[in-house]
GUMI-685703 format. One line per field, with one value per residue (C-alpha): x, y, z; residue number from 1. Coordinates in steps of 0.1 Angstrom, whole numbers, plus 5000, padded with zeros to 4 digits. Each point is the difference from the previous one (the first is absolute). Layout:
<rs>
east	[X,...]
north	[Y,...]
up	[Z,...]
nr	[NUM,...]
</rs>
This chain:
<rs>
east	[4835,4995,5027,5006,4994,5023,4992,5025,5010,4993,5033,4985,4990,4997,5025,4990,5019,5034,5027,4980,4970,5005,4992,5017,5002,4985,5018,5036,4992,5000,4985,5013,4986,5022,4991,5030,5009,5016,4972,4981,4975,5007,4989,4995,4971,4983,4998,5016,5030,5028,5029,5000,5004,4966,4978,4967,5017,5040,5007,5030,4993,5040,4998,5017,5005,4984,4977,4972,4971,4969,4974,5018,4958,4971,4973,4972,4968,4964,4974,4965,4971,5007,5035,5037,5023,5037,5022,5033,5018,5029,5029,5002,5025,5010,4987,4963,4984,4965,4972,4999,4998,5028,4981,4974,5026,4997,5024,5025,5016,5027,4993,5000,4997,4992,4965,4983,4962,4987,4971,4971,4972,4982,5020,5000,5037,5017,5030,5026,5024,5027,5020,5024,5001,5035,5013,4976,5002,4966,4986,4965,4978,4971,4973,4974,4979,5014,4978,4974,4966,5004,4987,4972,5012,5035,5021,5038,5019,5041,5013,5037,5030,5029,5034,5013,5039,5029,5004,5026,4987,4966,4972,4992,4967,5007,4980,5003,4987,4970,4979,4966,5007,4989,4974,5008,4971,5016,5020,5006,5039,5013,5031,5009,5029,5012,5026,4992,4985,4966,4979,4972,4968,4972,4975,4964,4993,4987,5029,4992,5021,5010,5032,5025,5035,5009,5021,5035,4998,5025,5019,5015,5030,5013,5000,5020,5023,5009,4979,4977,4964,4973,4981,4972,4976,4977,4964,4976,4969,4978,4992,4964,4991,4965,5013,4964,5005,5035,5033,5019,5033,5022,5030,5028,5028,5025,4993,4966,5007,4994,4967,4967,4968,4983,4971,5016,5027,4985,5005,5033,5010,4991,5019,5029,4996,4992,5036,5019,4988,5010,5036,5006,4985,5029,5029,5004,4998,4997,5040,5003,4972,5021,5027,4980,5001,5029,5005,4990,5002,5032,5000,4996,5014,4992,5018,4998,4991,5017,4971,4965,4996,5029,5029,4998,5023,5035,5028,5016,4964,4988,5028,4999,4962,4994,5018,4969,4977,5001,5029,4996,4967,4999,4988,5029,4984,4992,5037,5016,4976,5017,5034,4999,4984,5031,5025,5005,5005,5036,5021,5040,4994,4973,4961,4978,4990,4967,4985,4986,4964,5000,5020,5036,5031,4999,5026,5030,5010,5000,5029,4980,4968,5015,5014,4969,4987,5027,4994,4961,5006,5026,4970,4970,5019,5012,4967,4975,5023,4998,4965,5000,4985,5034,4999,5003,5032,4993,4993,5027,5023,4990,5000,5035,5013,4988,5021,5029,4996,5001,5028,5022,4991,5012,5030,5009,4991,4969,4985,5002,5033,4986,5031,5012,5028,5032,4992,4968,4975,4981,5007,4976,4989,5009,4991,4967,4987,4977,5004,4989,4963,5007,4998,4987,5009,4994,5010,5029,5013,4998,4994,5014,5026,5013,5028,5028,4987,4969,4993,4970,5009,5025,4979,4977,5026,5019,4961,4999,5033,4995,4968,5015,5027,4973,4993,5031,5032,5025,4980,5014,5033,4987,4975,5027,5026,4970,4986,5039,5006,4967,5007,5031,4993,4967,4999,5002,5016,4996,4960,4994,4982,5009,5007,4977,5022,5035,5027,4975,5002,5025,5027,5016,4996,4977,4966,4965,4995,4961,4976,4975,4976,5018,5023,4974,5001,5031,4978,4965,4974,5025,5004,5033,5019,5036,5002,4994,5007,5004,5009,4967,4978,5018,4990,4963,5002,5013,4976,4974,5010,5000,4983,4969,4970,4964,4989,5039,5035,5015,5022,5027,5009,4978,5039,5010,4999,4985,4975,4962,4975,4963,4997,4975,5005,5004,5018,5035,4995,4987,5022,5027,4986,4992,5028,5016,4978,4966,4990,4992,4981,5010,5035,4978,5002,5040,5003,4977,5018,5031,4987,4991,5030,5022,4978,4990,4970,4973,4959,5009,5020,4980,4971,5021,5007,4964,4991,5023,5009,4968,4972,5007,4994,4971,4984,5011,4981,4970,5015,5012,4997,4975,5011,5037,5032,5013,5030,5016,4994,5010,5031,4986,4970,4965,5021,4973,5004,5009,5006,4982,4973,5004,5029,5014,5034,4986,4966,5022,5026,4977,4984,5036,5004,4967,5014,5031,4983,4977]
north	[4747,4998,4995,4963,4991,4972,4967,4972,4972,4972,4981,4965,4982,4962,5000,4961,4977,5008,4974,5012,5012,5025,5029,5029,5034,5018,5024,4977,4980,5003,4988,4997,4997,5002,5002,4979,5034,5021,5012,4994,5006,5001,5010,4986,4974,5030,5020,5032,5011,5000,5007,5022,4972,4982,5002,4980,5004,5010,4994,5001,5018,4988,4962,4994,5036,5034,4988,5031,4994,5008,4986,5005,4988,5003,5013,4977,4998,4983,5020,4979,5002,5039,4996,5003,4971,5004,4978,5014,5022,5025,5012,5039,5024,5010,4968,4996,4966,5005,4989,4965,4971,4981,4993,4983,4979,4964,4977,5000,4976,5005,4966,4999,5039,5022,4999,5018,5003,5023,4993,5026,5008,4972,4976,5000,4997,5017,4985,5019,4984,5017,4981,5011,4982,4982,5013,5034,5036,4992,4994,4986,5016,4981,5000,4980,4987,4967,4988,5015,5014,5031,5029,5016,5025,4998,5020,5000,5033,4998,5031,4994,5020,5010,5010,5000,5001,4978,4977,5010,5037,5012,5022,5033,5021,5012,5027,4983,4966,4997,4977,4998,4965,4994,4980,4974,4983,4971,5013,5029,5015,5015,5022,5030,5013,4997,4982,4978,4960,4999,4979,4984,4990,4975,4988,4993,5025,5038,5026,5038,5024,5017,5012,5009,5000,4977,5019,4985,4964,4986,4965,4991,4977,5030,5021,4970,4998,5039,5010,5025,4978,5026,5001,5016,4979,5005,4987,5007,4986,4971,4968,4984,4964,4982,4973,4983,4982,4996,5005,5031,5000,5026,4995,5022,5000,5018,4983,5003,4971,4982,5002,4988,5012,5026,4981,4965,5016,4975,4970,5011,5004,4965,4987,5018,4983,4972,4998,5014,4971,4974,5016,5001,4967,4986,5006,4972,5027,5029,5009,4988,5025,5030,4989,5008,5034,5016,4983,5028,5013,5019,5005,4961,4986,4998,5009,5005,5026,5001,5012,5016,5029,5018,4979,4996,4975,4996,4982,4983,4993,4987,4977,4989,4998,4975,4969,5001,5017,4979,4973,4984,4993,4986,5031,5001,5016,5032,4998,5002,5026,5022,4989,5003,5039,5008,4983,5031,5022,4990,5030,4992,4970,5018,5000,5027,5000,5023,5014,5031,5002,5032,4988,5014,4980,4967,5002,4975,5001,4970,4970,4972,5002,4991,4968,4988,5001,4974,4979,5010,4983,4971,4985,5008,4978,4975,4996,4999,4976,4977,5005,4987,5039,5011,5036,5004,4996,5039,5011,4983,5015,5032,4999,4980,5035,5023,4978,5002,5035,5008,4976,5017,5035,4989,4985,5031,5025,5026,5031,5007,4979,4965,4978,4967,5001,4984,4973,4993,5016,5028,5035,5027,5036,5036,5025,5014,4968,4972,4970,4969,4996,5022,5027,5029,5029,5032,5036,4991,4976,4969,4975,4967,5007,4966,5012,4967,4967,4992,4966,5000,5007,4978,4968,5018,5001,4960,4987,5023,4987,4963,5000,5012,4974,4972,5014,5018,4982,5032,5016,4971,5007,5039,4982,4976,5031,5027,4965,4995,5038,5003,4970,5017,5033,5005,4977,5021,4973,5022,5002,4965,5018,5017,5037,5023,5018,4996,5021,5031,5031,4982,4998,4960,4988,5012,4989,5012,4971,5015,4971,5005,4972,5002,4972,4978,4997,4979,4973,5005,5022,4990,4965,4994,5004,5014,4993,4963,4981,5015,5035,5003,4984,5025,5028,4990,4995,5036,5008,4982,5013,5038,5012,4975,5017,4978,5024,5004,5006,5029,5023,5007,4981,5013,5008,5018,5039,5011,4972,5020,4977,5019,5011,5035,5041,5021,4982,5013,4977,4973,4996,5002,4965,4990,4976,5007,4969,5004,4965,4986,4970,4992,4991,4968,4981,5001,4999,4965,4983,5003,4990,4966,4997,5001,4973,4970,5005,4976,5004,5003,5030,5018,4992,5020,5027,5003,5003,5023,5027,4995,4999,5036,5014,4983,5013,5034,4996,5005,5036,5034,4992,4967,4972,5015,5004,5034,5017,5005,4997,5016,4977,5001,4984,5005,4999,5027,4995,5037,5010,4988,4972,4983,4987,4980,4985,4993,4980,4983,4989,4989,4978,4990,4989,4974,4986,4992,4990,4973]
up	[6678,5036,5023,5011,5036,5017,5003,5014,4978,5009,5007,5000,4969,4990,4969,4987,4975,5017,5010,5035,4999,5030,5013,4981,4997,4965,4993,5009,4976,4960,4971,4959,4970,4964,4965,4989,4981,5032,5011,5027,5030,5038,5033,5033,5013,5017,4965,5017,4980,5021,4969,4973,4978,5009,4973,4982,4964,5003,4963,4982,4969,4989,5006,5024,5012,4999,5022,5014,5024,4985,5019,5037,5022,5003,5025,5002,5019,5001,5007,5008,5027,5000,5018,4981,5007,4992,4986,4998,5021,4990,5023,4998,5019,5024,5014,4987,4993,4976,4998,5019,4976,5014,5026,4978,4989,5016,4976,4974,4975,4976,4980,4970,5000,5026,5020,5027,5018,5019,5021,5004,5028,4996,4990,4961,4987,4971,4980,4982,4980,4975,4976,4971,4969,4985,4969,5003,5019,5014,5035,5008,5029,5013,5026,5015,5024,5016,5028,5028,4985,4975,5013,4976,4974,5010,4975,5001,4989,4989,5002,4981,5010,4971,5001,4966,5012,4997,5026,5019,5005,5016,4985,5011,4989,4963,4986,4964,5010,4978,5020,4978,4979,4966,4991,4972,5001,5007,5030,5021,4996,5023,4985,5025,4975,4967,5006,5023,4993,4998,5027,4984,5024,4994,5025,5000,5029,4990,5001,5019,4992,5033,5003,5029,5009,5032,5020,5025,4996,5025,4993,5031,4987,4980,5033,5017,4969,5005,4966,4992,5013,4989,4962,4988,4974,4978,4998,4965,5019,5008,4990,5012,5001,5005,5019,5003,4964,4993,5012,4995,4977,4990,4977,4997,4974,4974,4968,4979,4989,5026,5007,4984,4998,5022,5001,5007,5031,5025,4978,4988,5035,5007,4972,5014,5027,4993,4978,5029,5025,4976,4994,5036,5010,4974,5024,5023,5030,5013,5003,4961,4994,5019,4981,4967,5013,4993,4961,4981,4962,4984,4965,4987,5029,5038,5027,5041,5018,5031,5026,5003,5006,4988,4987,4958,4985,5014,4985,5030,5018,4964,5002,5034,5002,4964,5017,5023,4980,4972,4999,5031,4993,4963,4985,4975,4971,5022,5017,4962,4987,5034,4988,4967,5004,5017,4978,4972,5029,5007,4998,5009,5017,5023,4997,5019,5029,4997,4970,5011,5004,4977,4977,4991,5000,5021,5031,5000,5033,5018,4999,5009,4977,4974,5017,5012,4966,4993,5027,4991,4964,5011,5020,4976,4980,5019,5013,4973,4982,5030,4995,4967,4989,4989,4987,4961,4985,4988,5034,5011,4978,5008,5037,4998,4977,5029,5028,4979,4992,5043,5006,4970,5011,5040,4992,4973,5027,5000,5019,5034,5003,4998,4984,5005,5023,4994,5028,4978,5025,4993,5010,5000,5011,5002,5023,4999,4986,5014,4975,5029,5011,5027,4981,5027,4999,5015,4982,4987,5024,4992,5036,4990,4970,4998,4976,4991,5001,5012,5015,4983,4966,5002,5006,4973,4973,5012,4993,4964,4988,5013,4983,4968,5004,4994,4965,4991,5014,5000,5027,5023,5008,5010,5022,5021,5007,5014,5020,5012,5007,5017,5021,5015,5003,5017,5027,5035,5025,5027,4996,4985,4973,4961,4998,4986,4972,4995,4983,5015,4976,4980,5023,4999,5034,5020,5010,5013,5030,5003,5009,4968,4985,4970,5007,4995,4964,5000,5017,4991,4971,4974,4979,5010,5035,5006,5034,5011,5033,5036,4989,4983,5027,5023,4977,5004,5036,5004,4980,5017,5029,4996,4965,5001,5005,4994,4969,4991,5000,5016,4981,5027,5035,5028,5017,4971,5014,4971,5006,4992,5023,4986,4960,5001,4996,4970,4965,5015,5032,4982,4977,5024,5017,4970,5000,5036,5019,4980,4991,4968,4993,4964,5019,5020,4966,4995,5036,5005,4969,5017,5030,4987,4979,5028,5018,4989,4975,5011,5004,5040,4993,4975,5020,5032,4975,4987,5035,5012,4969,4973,5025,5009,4968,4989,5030,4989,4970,5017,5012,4986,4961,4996,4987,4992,5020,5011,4986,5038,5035,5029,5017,5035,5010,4993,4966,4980,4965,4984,4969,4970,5005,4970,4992,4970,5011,5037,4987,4976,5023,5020,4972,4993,5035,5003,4972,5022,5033,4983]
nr	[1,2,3,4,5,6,7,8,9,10,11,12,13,14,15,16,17,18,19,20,21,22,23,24,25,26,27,28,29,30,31,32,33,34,35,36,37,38,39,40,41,42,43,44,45,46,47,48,49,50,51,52,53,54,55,56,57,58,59,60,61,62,63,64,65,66,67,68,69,70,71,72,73,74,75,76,77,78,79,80,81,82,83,84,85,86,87,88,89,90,91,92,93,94,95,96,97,98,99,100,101,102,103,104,105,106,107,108,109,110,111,112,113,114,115,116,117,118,119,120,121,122,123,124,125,126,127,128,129,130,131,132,133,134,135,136,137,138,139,140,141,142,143,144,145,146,147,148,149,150,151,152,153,154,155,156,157,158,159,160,161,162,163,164,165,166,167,168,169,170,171,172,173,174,175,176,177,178,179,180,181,182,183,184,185,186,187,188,189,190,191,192,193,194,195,196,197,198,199,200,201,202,203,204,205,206,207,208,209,210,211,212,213,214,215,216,217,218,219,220,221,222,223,224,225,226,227,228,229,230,231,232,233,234,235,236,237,238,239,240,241,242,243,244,245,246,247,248,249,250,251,252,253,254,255,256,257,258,259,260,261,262,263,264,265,266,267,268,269,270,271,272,273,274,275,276,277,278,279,280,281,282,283,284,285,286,287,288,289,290,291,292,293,294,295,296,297,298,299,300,301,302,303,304,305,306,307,308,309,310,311,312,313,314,315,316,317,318,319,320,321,322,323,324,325,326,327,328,329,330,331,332,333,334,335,336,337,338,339,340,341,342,343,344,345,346,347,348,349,350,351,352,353,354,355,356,357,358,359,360,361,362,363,364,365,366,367,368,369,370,371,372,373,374,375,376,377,378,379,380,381,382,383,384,385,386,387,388,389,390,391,392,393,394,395,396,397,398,399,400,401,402,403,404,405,406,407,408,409,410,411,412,413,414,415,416,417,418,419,420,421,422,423,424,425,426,427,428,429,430,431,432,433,434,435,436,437,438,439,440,441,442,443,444,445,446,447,448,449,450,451,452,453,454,455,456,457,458,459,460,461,462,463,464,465,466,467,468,469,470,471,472,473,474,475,476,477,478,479,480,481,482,483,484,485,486,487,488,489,490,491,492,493,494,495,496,497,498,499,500,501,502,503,504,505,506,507,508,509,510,511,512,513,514,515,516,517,518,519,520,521,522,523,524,525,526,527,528,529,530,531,532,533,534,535,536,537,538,539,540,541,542,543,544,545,546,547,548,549,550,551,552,553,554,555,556,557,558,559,560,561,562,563,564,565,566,567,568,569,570,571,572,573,574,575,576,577,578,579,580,581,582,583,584,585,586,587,588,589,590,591,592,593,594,595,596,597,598,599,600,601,602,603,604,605,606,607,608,609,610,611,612,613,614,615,616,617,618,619,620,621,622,623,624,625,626,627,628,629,630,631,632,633,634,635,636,637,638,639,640,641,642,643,644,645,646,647,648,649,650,651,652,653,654,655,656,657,658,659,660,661,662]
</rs>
C-alpha cells in the first residue's frame, strides 16, 4: 500500500434538510442509522471516521447488546476517461488525510436516511446513500449517477474495510484473521474466526480478491476523549461496478436469512427501500422519527437505549427518556412494552440500573430509577386512559404489582442504605456509592456522593406514593407526612431556594446548601409539584438566573469553587466536570414546566418560552448528532455539545417539552 499524502479537508460543506440549512463543518457533525435491534451505523457527514465506534454495520449479535463492528468503511473511487476520482477520504496518523474525496463532496442530507454527492471533473455527480433496515442486522450500500453527463466507461471500485471487534475496543493486525470469504453462491461470507458472527455480502458488482491490512487509522474524538485513537483494518479486496447501466448496490448483513436472490440483489434492494421510505414517512416528523431510534428489541419486549454510540439500555435513562419517547406523544403501546420488560426485574424494591452489555448480573445501584419507573407507569396510565386507549386490565395488573413491589421494598429498607426515614422521607447512600444521576466518579472517589436525602429523590418518591394513593388509598397518609416534612425541612431562607441534600451522610440536621438543578423537580419534569407559590417561582428565578444555559442546565453555580466552566481531557477530568457545571439539556424540559407553572400558563407565555428555551435546541439538531439532542454541553458559551450525540432522555425531553409550549 503506498503511503498516503495529505490533503486538507475541506471544512465547508452545505449540510441541507436541517432546522438551518447552514454552513457546517463535516466532520462536527454526525449521522445515525439503527436497526431497531441495537445495532446500528454511524459516522460523520464527511464519511471520515472520527470514533472508534463509527461503523457502516455495528451489529449487536445479543439484541440489544453484544454489539461488534463488522463493516467499520469503505474506500471508494470512480475511475473513467483514464483518470481515478476518489470518493472517500480516510484520516490516518500521525496526522494524514487520504486520498481526497471529501473534497468531491458538494452536499449532504440525512432525510430520510443519509445521502451524499460528490461532483467529478466534468461535472457528472455521484450519489451515495446507506440505509439499515428495521427489524434486520443489515445495511444497504448504493451508488449512482445523479446529474451532469456520465463520463464513458466509468467504473466505480468499493474497497470495504473490517474490524471484526466489539465495539468498544479497536482492531489491530491479527495473523489469524482469515480474510479470503466463502462463496455461497448466493453470498460472499466473510467469517475471519471461528468464533466470531459471520458477515454475509451480496451486491451486483464483481468481487477481486486483493487483500491488505490498513495500517494506524486515527479517530480524532477518541484522541480528544483521552483514548487510545489508532486501529488497524482489514480489507479482503475490491468490488467493481459498471456504472454506465445501472446503479451500484452493495448489501451488508449478519443473517442469511435476510437476503434474497443473488440474481435479484438490485430489486431486493429496492424493495428494501422502498419499505424503509414508507415506515419513516409514517411519523408525523422528523423528531418522532429520532425518537423511533432508540426503541429497540429485548427478549419479547422493547426497551430504550439510552444513546448512540456507546450507552446500551439503562434503567434510570429508560425511565426518564419513555415519558418523551413514547407517552408524551400517544405511542402507548411502545411505552408499556418498555414498562412491562422491566416489571419482573424488581429485586427488594429496586430495578437495575444497567444490564451489562456482556451479560452477568444486572447492577442495582441507583435510588432513583426505580422511582421514575413509578412515576413512568402512574402517567402511562393516567394518560392513555384519558385517551380513551387505557392499557389492558392484564397489563395493568402487572405494571400496578411492580409499583407496589418498589414502594414495599423502600419503605422495608434495601441495599446501599435506601429506607424510609421516620419523618417519611427517604434516606439513602453509603460511602463509595453513587445512587443519584450524578453518579461520576473517579477511581474510587466518588465527586457528588449526595449521601441522606436528596431533594430530588424526594420529589421522586412524593409523585410515586401520590400516584399510588389514586389507586391504592393506604399509600395516602405516607404521601401527606414526606410532603409535610419536606415542606419544613428543605427550604434555605437564607438563599430563597431548597437545599440540595439534607441529613448529609446520615447525620439529622445538616444540609448540603450547593446551588444544583436538582431542585427543580419539586416544581417541574414531574406530574405533581411540592413546592407552589413564591418559594417556587423564586426557585426558578435562581435558577434562571445562574444554571440556565440555551442547550441546558448547569450542574453546579458558576460561583461554586468547584464550579468546572469547559468539559475535555482524559475520562478522570471529565468525569470530574461531569457534574461540577457541565450542562445538560434533558434538565430544559423540568426546568421550562416549572417555569410556566409558576407563571400564568397562557399562549403569550408559552409562546415567550418557545422562543426563548425550545428554539435553541431545535437549532442544535442541525449540529453534532443530526436530528437528535446531545447528552451534555459545555456550561460556558459557544456551549459545544460533548459527550454522546445521541441521546434518549435529552431528545425525549425535548419532545416532552413542545408538547408543553403549544
Amino acid at each position: 500500500m503506498k503511503a498516503p499524502a495529505v490533503y486538507p479537508v475541506s471544512r465547508e460543506l452545505r449540510i441541507l434538510d436541517t432546522p438551518e440549512p447552514a454552513l457546517k463543518s463535516p466532520t462536527d457533525s454526525e449521522w445515525l442509522e439503527s436497526d431497531g435491534l441495537g445495532g446500528f451505523a454511524s459516522g460523520t457527514v464527511s464519511g471520515i471516521r472520527t470514533r472508534r465506534y463509527h461503523g457502516l454495520l455495528v451489529a449487536a449479535i445479543a439484541p440489544p447488546t453484544g454489539r461488534r463492528v463488522l463493516l467499520s468503511g469503505v474506500d471508494a473511487w470512480i475511475e473513467a476517461d483514464g483518470t481515478m476520482q476518489a470518493l472517500t477520504s480516510q484520516a490516518y496518523m500521525p496526522d494524514v488525510t487520504h486520498p481526497d474525496g471529501v473534497q468531491r463532496l458538494v452536499s449532504f442530507r440525512r432525510d430520510p436516511w443519509p445521502r451524499w454527492q460528490y461532483e467529478l471533473r466534468g461535472g457528472a455527480r455521484i450519489a451515495y446513500e446507506l440505509f439499515m433496515v428495521h427489524g434486520l442486522p443489515l445495511v444497504v450500500l448504493r451508488w449512482g449517477y445523479a446529474t451532469g453527463a456520465r463520463p464513458e466507461r466509468g467504473r466505480l471500485f468499493v474497497r470495504p474495510f473490517l474490524a471484526f471487534r466489539d465495539y468498544h475496543g479497536l482492531c489491530h493486525r491479527r495473523d489469524d484473521f482469515a480474510l479470503r470469504p466463502d462463496d455461497t453462491g448466493n453470498a460472499l461470507v466473510f467469517w475471519p474466526h471461528p468464533e466470531e458472527s459471520r458477515l454475509y455480502l451480496q451486491t451486483n458488482g464483481r468481487y477481486h480478491h486483493e487483500p491488505h491490512w490498513y495500517r494506524q487509522f486515527r479517530y480524532d474524538e477518541e484522541r480528544n476523549r483521552g483514548f487510545d485513537c489508532q486501529e488497524d483494518l482489514a480489507s479482503p479486496g475490491v468490488i467493481s461496478f459498471d456504472l454506465e447501466h445501472t446503479d451500484a448496490v452493495a448489501v451488508f448483513t449478519t443473517s442469511a436469512s435476510a437476503l434474497g436472490s443473488q440474481s435479484a440483489v438490485l430489486q431486493q434492494a429496492d424493495g428494501f427501500r422502498s419499505a424503509e421510505f414508507r415506515r419513516r414517512a409514517s411519523f408525523s416528523t422528523p423528531l418522532h422519527r429520532a425518537a423511533d431510534t432508540y426503541l429497540v428489541k429485548r427478549g419479547t419486549g422493547k426497551t430504550i437505549m439510552a444513546g448512540y454510540p456507546w450507552f446500551t439500555d439503562w434503567g434510570r435513562d429508560t425511565f426518564i427518556a419513555v415519558r418523551g419517547l413514547c407517552t408524551a406523544i400517544g405511542n402507548y403501546d411502545a411505552a408499556c412494552d418498555v414498562l412491562l420488560q422491566w416489571a419482573d426485574s424488581v429485586s427488594e424494591g429496586m430495578l437495575p440500573n444497567r444490564f451489562p452489555d456482556s451479560g452477568g448480573v444486572p447492577e442495582y445501584n441507583a435510588v432513583d430509577a426505580s422511582l421514575w419507573y413509578v412515576v413512568a407507569v402512574h402517567e402511562l396510565l393516567d394518560r392513555a386512559a384519558q385517551s380513551g386507549c387505557p392499557i389492558s386490565p392484564r397489563n395493568q395488573r402487572q405494571l400496578r404489582e411492580a409499583v407496589a413491589a418498589i414502594l414495599q421494598g423502600y419503605c422495608v429498607g434495601t441495599r446501599y442504605g435506601i429506607h424510609l426515614d421516620r419523618d417519611g422521607l427517604l434516606a439513602a447512600g453509603e460511602p463509595g456509592v453513587q445512587l443519584t444521576w450524578m453518579d461520576a466518579r473517579v477511581g474510587d472517589r466518588v465527586i457528588t456522593p449526595r449521601i441522606g436525602k436528596p431533594v430530588e429523590v424526594q420529589a421522586l418518591w412524593w409523585n410515586a406514593l401520590s400516584g399510588a394513593a389514586e389507586h391504592a388509598p393506604e399509600w395516602r397518609p405516607l404521601a401527606e407526612r414526606a410532603l409535610r416534612s419536606f415542606t419544613d425541612r428543605f427550604w434555605n431562607a437564607d438563599r430563597a431556594m431548597l437545599y440540595d441534600v439534607v441529613d448529609v451522610d446520615h447525620r439529622e440536621g445538616t444540609v448540603d446548601e450547593s446551588l444544583r438543578p436538582n431542585q427543580i423537580f419539586a416544581i417541574g419534569g414531574l406530574p405533581r409539584r411540592m413546592l407552589k407559590g413564591r418559594r417556587a417561582r423564586s426557585v426558578v428565578d435562581t435558577i434562571e438566573t445562574h444554571l440556565w444555559t440555551p442547550l441546558g442546565l448547569r450542574t453546579l453555580d458558576p460561583r461554586d469553587s468547584r464550579y468546572v466552566s469547559l468539559y475535555q481531557g482524559g475520562p478522570a477530568e471529565r468525569d470530574a466536570a461531569y457534574h461540577q457545571g457541565t450542562a445538560w439539556p434533558w434538565l430544559i424540559g423540568p426546568f421550562v414546566e416549572a417555569w410556566l407553572r409558576v407563571r400564568r400558563n397562557t399562549k403569550a407565555t408559552r409562546k415567550q418560552a418557545h422562543d426563548r428555551f425550545v428554539a435553541p435546541l431545535l437549532l442544535h439538531l442541525g449540529c453534532a448528532g443530526l436530528g437528535h439532542v446531545s447528552e451534555i454541553v459545555d456550561p460556558e458559551s459557544p456551549h459545544r455539545p460533548k459527550g454522546c450525540p445521541f441521546q434518549a432522555w435529552s431528545t425525549g425531553e425535548l419532545l416532552r417539552l413542545i408538547e408543553q409550549v403549544q
